[in-house]
N, C-alpha and C positions, 0 to 999 in steps of 0.2 A: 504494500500500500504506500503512495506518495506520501502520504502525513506522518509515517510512522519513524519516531525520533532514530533518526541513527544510531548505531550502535560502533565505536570505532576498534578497527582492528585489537586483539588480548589472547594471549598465545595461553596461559592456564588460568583458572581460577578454583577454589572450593564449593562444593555444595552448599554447606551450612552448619552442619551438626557434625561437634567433633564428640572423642572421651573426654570424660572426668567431670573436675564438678570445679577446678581453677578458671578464674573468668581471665586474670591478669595472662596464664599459660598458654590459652585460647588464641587470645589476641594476640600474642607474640606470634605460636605460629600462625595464623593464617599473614598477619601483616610481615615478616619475617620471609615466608616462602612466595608470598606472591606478589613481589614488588609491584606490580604494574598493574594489578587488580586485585588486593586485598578485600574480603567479606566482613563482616559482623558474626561471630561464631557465635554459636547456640549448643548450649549442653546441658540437653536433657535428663543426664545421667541425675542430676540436684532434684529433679522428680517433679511432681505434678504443677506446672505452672511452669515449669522450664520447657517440659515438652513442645512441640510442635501447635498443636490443638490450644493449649492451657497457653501459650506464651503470645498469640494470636488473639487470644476470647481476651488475653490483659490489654490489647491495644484497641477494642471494641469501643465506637463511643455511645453513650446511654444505654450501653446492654452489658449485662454482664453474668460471669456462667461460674459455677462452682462444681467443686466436686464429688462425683455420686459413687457409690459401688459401680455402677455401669458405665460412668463415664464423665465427661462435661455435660452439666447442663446450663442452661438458661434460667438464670433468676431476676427476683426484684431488684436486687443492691447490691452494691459492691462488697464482700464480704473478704475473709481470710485468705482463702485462696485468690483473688483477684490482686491481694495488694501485692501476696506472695509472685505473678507472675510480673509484676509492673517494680519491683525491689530487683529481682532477679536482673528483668532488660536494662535495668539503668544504674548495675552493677559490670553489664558486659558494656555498656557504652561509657560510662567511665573506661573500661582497661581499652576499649578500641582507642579511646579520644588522645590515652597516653600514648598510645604506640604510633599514633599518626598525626603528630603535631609536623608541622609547613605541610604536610602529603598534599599532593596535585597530582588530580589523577582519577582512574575511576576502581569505586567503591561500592561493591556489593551489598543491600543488606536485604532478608527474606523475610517475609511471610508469607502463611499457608492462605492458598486463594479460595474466593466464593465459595463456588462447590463443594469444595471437599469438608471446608469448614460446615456446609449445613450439612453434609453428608455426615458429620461426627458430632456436631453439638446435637441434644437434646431440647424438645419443647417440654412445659412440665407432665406431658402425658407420655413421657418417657421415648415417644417417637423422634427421628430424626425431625430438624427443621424441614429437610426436601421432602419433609411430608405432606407442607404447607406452605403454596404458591407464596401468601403473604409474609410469613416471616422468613423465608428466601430472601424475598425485597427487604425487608428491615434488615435483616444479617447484611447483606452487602452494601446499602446505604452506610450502615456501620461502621463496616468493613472500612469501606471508601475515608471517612473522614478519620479514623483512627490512622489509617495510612497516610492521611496527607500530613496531618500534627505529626507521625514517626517520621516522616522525612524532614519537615521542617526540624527537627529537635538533633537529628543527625546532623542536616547542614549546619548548622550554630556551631555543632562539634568540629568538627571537620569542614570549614566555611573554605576549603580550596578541593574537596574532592568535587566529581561530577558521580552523582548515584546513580547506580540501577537498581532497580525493585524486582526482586525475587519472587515471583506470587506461587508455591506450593502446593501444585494440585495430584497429587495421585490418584485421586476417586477420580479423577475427570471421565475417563472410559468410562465408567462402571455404573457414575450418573448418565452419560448417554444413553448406554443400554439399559437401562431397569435391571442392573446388577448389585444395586444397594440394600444390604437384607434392614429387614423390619425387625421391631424390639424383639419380637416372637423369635423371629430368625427362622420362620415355617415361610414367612413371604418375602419376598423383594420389592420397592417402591419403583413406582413406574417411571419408565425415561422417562426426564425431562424435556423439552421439544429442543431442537436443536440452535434453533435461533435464538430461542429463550436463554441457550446456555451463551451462545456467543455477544447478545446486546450486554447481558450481566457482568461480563468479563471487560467488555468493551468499557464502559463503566467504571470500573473500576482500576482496569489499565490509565483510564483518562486522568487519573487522580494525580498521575506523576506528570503534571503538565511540560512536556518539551525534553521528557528525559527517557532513556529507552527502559522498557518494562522485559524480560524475562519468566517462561511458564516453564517450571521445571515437571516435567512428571514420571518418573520411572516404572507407572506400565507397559504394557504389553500397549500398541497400535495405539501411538499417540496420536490425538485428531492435529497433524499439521495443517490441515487447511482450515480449518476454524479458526486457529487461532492464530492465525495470520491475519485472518480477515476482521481480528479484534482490536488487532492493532498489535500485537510485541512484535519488539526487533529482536528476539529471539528464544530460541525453545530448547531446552535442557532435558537430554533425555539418555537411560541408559542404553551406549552401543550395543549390548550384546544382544538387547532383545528385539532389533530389527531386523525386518525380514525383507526378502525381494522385493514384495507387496508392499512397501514403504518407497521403495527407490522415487518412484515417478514423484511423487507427494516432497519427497527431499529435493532432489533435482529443482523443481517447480522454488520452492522455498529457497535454495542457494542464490537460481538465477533473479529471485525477486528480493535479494539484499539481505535475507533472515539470516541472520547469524547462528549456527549451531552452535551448542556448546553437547561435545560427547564425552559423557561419562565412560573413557576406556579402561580406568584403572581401579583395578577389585577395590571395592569397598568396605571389604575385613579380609583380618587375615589372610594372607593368600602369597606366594611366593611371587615376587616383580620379575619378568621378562627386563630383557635388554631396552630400553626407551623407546629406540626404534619399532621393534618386536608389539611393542605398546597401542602403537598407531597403525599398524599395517594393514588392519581391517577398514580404517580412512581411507589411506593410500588404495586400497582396491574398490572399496565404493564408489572413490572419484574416477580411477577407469571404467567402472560399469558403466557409471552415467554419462564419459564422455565430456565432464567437468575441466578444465582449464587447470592441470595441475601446479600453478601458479596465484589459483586464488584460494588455496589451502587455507595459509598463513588467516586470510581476511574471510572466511567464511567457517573458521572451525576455532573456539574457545576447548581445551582439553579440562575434563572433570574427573575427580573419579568418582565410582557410580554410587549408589546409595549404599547407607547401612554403616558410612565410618562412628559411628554414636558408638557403635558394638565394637568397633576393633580395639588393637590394645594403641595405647597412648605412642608407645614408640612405632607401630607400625604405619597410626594416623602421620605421623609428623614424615616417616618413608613416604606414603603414597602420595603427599603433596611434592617433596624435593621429585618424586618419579613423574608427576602431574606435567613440573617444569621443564625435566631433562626430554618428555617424549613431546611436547609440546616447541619445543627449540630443533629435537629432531625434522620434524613435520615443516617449521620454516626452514630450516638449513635444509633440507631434501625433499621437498613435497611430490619428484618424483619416487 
């Protein structure tokens, strides 16, 4: 799409979620290993309100969710848990704010988008939000203005990076298909319509006025043409689980400026190949499709793929230094 902010060439960056439960350790490594595109880390391991879900529902404005035996839900007021996840993020943005004092440049930070968020919080009748067209709309209204105040609070920190917004969708698939089970967990809640999912996003993509927005989701058959058509300049997705049936959908998204970001490098435990060795399934993608083995560099961001939360502390801090060294292979040799 012509309106959709650029996104300028970044050879690695992080997901979001590292181990442990050090905010100051966090920040070192991700701004440490990735000079040219440092994130905001998130670490869930400190437990409910750190998570994904809980660290999202703390940035919510006028809504707010606490915690159940089954999950987040949605309450009156701000209670323990709410203050517990909003203590947490302006614990990690303190240790970001030290580690990036003059930085100029661009700076990652996430939250988990629309969908998946109604797909996980609770209405009080114990059902998902996507239960209920209306408070869909409310969540991501929400959604939207808690987002534009986190970025405003980040720039003030950091008044020389250019941000990109991370939005977190892993349900994305699963809300298109009516794959989202019900409290019962005997039914599934119905697709949602397709456009319905793509204006909501749109929406909320718009909240980063003039800055590029990023959809990370590591299922299986990521909708790339949606959410292109939503506006990101780019879509974060695990390499391993795309299949031929993706190629045309990628191809279409390189030559229309979307910046990939591929998660190539295990994201626990796992023995590192050689750098090279890392990216090779790039390098052959761009032959299938016939791609311009020179626009490597400028249409691939290297990730590694979900689940580093779980790995151990020393191997998180390898697969970023592996993130860099296969991410420099790819521009020193994009053949």
């Amino acid at each position: 799409m012509n309106d959709t902010p650029h996104l300028p060439p970044a050879l690695a960056t992080g997901i979001g979620s590292l181990p442990g439960t050090d905010a100051r350790e966090a920040a070192k490594a991700a701004t440490g290993s990735f000079e040219d595109f440092p994130h905001l880390p998130e670490l869930p391991a400190r437990g409910p309100g750190a998570d994904m879900i809980g660290r999202t529902a703390g940035l919510l404005v006028e809504l707010y969710a606490r915690v159940e035996p089954s999950g987040w839900r949605i309450g009156d007021r701000p209670g323990r848990d709410t203050r517990r996840a909003r203590s947490w993020l302006g614990e990690d943005l303190d240790a970001l704010e030290e580690f990036t004092q003059g930085y100029e440049g661009l700076l990652k930070v996430q939250a988990v988008g629309p969908w998946t968020l109604a797909a996980a919080l609770e209405l009080k009748n114990g059902e998902a939000a996507l239960s209920d067209p209306g408070a869909c709309r409310d969540l991501a209204a929400s959604l939207a203005e808690g987002l534009r105040q986190h970025l405003e609070e980040v720039r003030r920190r950091v008044p020389g990076a250019r941000l990109v917004l991370q939005l977190d969708e892993p349900s994305l698939t699963a809300v298109l298909r009516g794959q989202v089970r019900t409290a019962s967990g005997y039914r599934t809640h119905r697709a949602v319509d397709r456009q319905t999912v793509e204006a909501t996003l749109r929406d909320v993509v718009g909240v980063h006025d003039g800055g590029p927005v990023v959809v990370h989701s590591c299922a299986p058959d990521v909708p790339f043409a949606l959410l292109r058509r939503a506006g990101v300049a780019g879509i974060s997705f695990d390499f391993s689980l795309l299949t031929e049936r993706d190629d045309e959908v990628i191809g279409e998204a390189v030559e229309g400026g979307t910046r990939l970001f591929a998660g190539v490098v295990p994201g626990t435990d796992a023995p590192l190949s050689d750098p090279a060795g890392s990216v090779m399934g790039v390098r052959t993608l761009w032959r299938r499709l016939g791609l311009r083995p020179g626009l490597l560099p400028e249409a691939v961001t290297v990730t590694p793929g979900c689940g580093l939360a779980g790995a151990s502390p020393g191997y998180a801090r390898s697969a970023y230094a592996h993130c860099v060294r296969a991410a420099r292979s790819l521009a020193d040799n994009p053949e």
